[in-house]
C-alpha positions as a Markdown table, in Angstrom:
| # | Residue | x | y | z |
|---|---|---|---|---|
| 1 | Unk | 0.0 | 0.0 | 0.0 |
| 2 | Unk | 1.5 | 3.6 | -1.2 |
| 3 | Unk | -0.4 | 6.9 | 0.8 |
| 4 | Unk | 1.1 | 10.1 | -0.4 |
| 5 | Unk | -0.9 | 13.2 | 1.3 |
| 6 | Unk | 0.1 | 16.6 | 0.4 |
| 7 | Unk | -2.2 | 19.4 | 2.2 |
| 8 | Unk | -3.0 | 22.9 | 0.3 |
| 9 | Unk | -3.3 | 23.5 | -3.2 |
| 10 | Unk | -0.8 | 20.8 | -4.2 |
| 11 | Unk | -1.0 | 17.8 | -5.4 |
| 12 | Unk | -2.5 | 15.1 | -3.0 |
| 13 | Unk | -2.8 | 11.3 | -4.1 |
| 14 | Unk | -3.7 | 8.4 | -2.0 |
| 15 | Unk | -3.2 | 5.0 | -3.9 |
| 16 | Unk | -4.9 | 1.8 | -2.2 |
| 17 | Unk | -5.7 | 1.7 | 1.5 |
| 18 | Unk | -8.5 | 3.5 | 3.0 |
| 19 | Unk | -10.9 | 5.8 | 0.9 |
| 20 | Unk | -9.6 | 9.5 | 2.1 |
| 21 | Unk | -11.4 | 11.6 | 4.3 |
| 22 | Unk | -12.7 | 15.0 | 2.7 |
| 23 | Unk | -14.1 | 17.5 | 5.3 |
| 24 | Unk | -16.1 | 19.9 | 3.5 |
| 25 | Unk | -16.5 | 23.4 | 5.3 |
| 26 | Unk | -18.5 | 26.4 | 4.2 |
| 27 | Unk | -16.1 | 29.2 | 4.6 |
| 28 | Unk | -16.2 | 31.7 | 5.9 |
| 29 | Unk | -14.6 | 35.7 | 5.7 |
| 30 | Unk | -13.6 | 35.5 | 9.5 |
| 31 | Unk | -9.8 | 34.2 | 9.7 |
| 32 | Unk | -10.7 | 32.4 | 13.2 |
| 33 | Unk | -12.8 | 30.2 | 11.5 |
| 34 | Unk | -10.6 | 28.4 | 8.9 |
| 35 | Unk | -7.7 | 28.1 | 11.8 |
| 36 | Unk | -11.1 | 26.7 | 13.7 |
| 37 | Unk | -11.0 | 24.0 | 11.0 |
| 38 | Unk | -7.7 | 23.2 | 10.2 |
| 39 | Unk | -7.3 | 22.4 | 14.1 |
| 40 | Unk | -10.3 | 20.6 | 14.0 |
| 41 | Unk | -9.0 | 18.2 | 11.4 |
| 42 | Unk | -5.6 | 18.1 | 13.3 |
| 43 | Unk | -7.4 | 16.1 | 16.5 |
| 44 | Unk | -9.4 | 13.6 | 13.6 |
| 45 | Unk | -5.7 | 13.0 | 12.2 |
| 46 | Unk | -4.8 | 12.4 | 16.2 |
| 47 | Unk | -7.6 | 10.1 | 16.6 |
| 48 | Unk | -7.4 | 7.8 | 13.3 |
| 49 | Unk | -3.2 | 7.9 | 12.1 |
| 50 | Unk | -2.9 | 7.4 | 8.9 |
| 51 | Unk | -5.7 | 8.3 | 7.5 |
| 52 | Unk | -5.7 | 10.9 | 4.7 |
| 53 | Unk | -8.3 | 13.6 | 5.3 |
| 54 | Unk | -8.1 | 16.8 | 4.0 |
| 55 | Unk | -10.0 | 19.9 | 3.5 |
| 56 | Unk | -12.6 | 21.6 | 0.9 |
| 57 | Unk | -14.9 | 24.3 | 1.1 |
| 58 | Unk | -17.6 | 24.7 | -0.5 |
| 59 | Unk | -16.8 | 29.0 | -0.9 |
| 60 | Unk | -14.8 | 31.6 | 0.4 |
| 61 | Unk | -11.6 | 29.9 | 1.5 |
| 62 | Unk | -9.5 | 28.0 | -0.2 |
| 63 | Unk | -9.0 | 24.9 | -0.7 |
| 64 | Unk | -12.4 | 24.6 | -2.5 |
| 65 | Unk | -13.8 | 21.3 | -2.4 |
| 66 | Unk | -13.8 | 21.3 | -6.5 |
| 67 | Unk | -9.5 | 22.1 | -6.0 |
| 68 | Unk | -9.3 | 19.3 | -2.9 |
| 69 | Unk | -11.3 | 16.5 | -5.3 |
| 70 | Unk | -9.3 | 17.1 | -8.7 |
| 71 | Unk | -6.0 | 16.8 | -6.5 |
| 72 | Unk | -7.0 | 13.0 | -5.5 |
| 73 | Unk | -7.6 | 12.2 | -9.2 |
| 74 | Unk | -9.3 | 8.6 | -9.3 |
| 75 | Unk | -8.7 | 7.6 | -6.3 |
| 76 | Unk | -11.4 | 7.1 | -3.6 |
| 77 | Unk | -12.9 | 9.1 | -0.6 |
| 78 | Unk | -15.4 | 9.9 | 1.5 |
| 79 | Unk | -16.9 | 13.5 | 2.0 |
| 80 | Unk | -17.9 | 14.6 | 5.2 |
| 81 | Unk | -20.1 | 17.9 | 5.6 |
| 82 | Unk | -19.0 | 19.9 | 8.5 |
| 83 | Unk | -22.5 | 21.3 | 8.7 |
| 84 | Unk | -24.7 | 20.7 | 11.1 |
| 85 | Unk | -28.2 | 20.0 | 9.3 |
| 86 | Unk | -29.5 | 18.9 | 5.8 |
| 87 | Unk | -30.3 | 21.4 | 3.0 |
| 88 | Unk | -29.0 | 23.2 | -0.1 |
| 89 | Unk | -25.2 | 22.7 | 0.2 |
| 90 | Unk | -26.2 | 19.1 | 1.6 |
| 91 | Unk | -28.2 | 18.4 | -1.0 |
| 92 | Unk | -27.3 | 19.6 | -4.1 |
| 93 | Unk | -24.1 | 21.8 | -4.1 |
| 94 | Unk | -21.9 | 18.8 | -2.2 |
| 95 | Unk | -23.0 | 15.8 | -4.7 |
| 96 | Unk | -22.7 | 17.9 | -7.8 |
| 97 | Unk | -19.1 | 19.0 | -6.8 |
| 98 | Unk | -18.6 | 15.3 | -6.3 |
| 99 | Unk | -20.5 | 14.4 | -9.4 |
| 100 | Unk | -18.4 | 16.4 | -11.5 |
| 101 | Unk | -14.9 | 15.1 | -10.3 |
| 102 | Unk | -12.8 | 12.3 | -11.3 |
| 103 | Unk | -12.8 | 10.8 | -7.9 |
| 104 | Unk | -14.6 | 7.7 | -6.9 |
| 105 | Unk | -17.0 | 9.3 | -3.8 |
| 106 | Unk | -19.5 | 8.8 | -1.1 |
| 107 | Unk | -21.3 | 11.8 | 0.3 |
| 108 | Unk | -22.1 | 11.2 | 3.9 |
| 109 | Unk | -24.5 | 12.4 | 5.8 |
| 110 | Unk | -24.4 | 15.8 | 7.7 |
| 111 | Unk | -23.2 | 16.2 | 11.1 |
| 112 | Unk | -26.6 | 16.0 | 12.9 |
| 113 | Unk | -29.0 | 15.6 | 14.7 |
| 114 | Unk | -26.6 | 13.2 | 16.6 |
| 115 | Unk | -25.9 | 12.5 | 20.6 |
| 116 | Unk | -22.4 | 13.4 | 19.8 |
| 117 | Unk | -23.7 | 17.0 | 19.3 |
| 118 | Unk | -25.5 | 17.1 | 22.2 |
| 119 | Unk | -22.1 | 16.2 | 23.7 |
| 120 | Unk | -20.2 | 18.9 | 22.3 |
| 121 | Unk | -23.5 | 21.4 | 23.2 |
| 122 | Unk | -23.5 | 20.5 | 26.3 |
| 123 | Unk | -19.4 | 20.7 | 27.3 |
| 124 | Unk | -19.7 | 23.9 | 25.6 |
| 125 | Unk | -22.4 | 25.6 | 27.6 |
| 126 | Unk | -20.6 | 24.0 | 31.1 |
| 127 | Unk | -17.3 | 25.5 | 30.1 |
| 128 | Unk | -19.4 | 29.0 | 29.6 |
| 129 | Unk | -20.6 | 28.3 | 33.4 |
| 130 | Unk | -23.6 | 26.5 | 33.1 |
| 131 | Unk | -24.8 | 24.8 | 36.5 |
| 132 | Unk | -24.9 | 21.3 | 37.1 |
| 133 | Unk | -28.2 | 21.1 | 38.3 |
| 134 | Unk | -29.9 | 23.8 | 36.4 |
| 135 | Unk | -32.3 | 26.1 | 38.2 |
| 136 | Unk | -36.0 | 25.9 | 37.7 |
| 137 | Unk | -36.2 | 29.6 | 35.9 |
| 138 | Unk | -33.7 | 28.1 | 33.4 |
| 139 | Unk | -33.8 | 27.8 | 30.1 |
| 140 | Unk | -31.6 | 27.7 | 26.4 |
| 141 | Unk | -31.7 | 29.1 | 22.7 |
| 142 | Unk | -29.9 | 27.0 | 20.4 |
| 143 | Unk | -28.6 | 29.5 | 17.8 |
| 144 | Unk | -28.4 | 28.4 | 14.7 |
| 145 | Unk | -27.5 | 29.4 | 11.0 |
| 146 | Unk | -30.8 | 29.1 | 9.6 |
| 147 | Unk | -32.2 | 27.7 | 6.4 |
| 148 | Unk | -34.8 | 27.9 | 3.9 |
| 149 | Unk | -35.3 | 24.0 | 3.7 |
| 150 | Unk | -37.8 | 22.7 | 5.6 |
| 151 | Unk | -35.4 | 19.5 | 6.6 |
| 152 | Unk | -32.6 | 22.3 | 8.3 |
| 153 | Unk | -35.3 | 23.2 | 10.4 |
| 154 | Unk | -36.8 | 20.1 | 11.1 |
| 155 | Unk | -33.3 | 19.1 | 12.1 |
| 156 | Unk | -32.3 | 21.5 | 14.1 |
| 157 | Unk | -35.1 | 21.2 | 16.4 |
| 158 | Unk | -34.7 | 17.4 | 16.9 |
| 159 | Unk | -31.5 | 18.7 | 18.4 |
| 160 | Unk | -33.1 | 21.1 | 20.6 |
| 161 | Unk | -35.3 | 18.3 | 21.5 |
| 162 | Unk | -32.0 | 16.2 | 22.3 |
| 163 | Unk | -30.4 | 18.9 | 24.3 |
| 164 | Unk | -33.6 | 19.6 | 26.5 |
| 165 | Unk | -33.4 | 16.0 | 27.7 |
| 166 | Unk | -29.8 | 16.0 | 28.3 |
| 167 | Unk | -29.9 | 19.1 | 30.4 |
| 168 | Unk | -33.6 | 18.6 | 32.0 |
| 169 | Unk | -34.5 | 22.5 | 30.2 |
| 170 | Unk | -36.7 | 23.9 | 27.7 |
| 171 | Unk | -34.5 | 24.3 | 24.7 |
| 172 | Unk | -36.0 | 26.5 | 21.6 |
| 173 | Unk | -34.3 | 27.0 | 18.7 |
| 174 | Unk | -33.5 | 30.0 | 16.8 |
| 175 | Unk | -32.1 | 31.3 | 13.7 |
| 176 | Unk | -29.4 | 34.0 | 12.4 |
| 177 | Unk | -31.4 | 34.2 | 8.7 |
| 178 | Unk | -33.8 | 32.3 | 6.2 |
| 179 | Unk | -36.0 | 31.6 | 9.1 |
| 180 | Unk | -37.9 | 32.2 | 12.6 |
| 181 | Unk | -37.8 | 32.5 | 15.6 |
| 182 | Unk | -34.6 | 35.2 | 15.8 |
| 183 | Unk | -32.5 | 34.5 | 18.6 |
| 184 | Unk | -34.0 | 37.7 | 20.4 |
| 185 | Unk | -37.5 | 36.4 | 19.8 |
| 186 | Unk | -36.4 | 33.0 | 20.8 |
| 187 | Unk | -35.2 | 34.4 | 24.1 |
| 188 | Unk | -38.6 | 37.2 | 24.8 |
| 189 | Unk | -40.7 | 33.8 | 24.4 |
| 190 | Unk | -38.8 | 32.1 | 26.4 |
| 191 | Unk | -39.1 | 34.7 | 29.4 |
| 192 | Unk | -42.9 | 35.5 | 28.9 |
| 193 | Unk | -43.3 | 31.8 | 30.1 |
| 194 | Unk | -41.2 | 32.6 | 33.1 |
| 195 | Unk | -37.7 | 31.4 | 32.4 |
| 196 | Unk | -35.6 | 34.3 | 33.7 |
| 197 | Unk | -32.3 | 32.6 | 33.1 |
| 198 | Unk | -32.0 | 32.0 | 29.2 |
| 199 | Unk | -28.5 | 31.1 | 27.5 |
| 200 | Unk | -27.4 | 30.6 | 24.3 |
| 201 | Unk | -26.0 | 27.5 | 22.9 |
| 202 | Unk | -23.9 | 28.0 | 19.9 |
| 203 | Unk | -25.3 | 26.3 | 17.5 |
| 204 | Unk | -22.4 | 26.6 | 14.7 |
| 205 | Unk | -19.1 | 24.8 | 14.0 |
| 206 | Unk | -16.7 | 27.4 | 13.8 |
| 207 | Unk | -17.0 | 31.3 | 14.7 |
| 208 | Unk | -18.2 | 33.6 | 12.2 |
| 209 | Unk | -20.6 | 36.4 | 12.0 |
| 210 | Unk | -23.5 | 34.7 | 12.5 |
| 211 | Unk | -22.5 | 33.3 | 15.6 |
| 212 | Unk | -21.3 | 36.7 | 16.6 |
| 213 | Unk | -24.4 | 38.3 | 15.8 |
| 214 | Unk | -26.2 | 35.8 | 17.9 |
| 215 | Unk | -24.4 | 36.7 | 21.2 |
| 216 | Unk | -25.4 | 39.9 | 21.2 |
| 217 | Unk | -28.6 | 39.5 | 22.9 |
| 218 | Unk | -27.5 | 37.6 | 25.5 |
| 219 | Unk | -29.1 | 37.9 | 29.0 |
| 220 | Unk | -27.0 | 35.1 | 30.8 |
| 221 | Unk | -24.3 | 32.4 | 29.6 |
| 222 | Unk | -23.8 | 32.1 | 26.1 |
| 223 | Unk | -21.6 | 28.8 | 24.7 |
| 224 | Unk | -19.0 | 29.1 | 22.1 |
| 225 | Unk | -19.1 | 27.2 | 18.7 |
| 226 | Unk | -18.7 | 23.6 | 18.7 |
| 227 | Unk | -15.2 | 24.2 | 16.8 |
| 228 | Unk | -12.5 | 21.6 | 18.0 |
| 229 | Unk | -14.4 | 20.3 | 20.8 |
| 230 | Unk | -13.1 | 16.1 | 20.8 |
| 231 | Unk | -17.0 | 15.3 | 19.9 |
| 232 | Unk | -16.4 | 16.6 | 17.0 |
| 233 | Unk | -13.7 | 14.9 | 15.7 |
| 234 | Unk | -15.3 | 11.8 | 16.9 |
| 235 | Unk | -18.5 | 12.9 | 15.1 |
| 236 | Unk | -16.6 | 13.2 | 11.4 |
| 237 | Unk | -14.9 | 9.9 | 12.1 |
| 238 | Unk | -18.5 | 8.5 | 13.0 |
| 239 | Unk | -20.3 | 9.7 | 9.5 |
| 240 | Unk | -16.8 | 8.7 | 7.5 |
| 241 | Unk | -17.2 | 5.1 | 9.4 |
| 242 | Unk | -21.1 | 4.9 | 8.3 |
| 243 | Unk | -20.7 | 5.8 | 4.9 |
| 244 | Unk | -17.8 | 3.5 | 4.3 |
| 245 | Unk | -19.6 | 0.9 | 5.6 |
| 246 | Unk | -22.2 | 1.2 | 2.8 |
| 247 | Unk | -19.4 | 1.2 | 0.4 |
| 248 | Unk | -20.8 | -2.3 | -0.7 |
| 249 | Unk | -18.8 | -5.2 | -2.7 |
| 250 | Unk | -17.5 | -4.8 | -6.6 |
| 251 | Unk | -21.1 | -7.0 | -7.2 |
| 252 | Unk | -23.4 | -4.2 | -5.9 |
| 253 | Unk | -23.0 | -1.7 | -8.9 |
| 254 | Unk | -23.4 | -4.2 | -11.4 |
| 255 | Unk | -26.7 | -5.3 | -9.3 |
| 256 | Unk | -28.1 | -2.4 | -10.5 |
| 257 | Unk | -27.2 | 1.4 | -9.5 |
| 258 | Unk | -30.8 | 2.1 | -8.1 |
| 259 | Unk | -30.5 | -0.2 | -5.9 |
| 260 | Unk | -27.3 | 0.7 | -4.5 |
| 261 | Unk | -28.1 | 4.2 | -4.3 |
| 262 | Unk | -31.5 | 3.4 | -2.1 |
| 263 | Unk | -29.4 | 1.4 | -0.3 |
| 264 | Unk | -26.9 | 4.4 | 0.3 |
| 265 | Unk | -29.4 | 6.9 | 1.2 |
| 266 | Unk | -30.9 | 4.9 | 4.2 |
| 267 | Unk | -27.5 | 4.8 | 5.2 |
| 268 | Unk | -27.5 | 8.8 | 5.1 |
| 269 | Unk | -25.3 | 9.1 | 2.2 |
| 270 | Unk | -25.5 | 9.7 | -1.3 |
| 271 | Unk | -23.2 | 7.6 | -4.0 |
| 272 | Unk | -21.1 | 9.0 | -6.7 |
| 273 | Unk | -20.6 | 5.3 | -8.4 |
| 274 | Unk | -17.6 | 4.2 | -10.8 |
| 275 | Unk | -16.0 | 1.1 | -11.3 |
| 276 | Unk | -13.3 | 0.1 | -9.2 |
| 277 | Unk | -10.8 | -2.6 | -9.6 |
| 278 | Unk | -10.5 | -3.4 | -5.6 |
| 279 | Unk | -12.8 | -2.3 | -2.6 |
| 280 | Unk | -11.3 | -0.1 | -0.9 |
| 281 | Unk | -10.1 | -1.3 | 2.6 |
| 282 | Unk | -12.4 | -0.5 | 5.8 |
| 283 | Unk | -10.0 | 1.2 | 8.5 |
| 284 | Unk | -10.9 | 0.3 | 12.0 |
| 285 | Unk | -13.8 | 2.0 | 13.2 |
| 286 | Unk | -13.8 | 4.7 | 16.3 |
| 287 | Unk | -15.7 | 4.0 | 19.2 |
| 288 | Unk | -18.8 | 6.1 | 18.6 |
| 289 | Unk | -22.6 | 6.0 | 18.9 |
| 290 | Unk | -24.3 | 4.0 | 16.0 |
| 291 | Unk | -26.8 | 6.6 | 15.2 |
């Protein structure tokens, strides 16, 4: 087995071994959030050695995802969405990138709803000074991008609903743009029905102006982006681990590709098929929730 990885704009090959590991970021104008990322993808290198993952983004920093894929040429990976909920980017803008590339690629499912966010939500808003037996008056906003799609929302407040049962709170979430409640609205409703101590829970991976923005209203505690918390890492790991997983045998394409892509998308992932001579090899898989 030959693994050559070369990060940035140059020229990054892996030949046999384990499908790579392509974490696909927004992007963002604020500098803190690609060194947010990069560090991020440090601790998943920590956790699973030889492993190639690398970086693309889908705008606004480079590398851009288009850039990441044509450096792999044919070879094999896996792309992770470091997003947080389905819609657009998840849906279309991700798989056609893929589509169009020479690589042979799985699109995996975004990063929630899971119980490993909840983690990462919940170790955020202690670090911020959240109690360990919250107070009856209390209460959380999960902030949130926002979305048009109806599945982003729908999403996001299954991990509300996740989030109030880990911490024993109401939890309502709220949203930057595309969508309602704001996070001031989210926090007004939330005190009409009695709750005086209300905190944010940043609901974004890496800082930027929305989560920024969303602070600002703040009456109490407010959490910082997920960013490198070790759930995290874990979590990318976990949705490379599921997807390879439905990386079926060499038989399954030539079963039918309908088949194998229904197959794929109750896995959570979608398929990018073409013919490969050997499976690639499944790495060990992290200890992780199954979900």
């Amino acid at each position: 087995m030959t693994v050559m990885t070369v990060t940035g704009s140059t020229s990054t090959r892996a030949t046999g071994g384990a499908p790579a590991l392509v974490v696909v970021a927004h992007g963002s104008r604020d500098p803190r959030a690609l060194r947010t990322v990069n560090a991020l993808l440090d601790r998943v290198r920590a956790l699973r050695p030889g492993l190639p993952v690398h970086l693309g983004h889908i705008e606004l920093n480079e590398p851009l995802l288009p850039d990441t894929l044509a450096a792999l040429g044919d070879g094999s990976a896996v792309l992770v969405p470091l997003l947080l909920s389905r819609g657009h980017h998840v849906k279309r803008d991700i798989p056609d990138m893929a589509a169009a590339s020479p690589a042979r690629t799985r699109v995996a499912a975004p990063l929630g709803p899971h119980p490993l966010l909840v983690d990462a939500l919940h170790g955020r808003l202690l670090e911020a000074g959240w109690p360990t037996r919250a107070p009856r008056d209390a209460a959380v906003v999960l902030a949130s991008a926002g979305s048009r799609d109806p599945d982003s929302r729908t999403d996001t407040t299954r991990t509300a609903a996740l989030l109030a049962a880990r911490l024993g709170v109401p939890v309502l979430p709220a949203y930057a743009s595309a969508s309602s409640p704001t996070v001031p609205e989210a926090i007004r409703t939330l005190t009409a029905r009695g709750h005086r101590r209300v905190a944010i829970a940043s609901y974004f991976t890496a800082p930027g102006r929305f989560a920024t923005e969303s602070t600002t209203a703040a009456r109490w505690i407010t959490s910082r982006p997920l960013g490198t918390h070790p759930a995290m890492a874990r979590l990318l790991l976990h949705r490379y681990d599921r997807t390879l997983s439905a990386w079926d045998d060499d038989s399954a394409p030539r079963r039918g590709a309908g088949l194998y892509r229904l197959r794929l998308r109750r896995a959570g992932a979608t398929s990018h098929i073409r013919p490969a001579a050997t499976r690639p090899q499944n790495p060990a898989h992290a200890s992780v929730p199954t979900a």
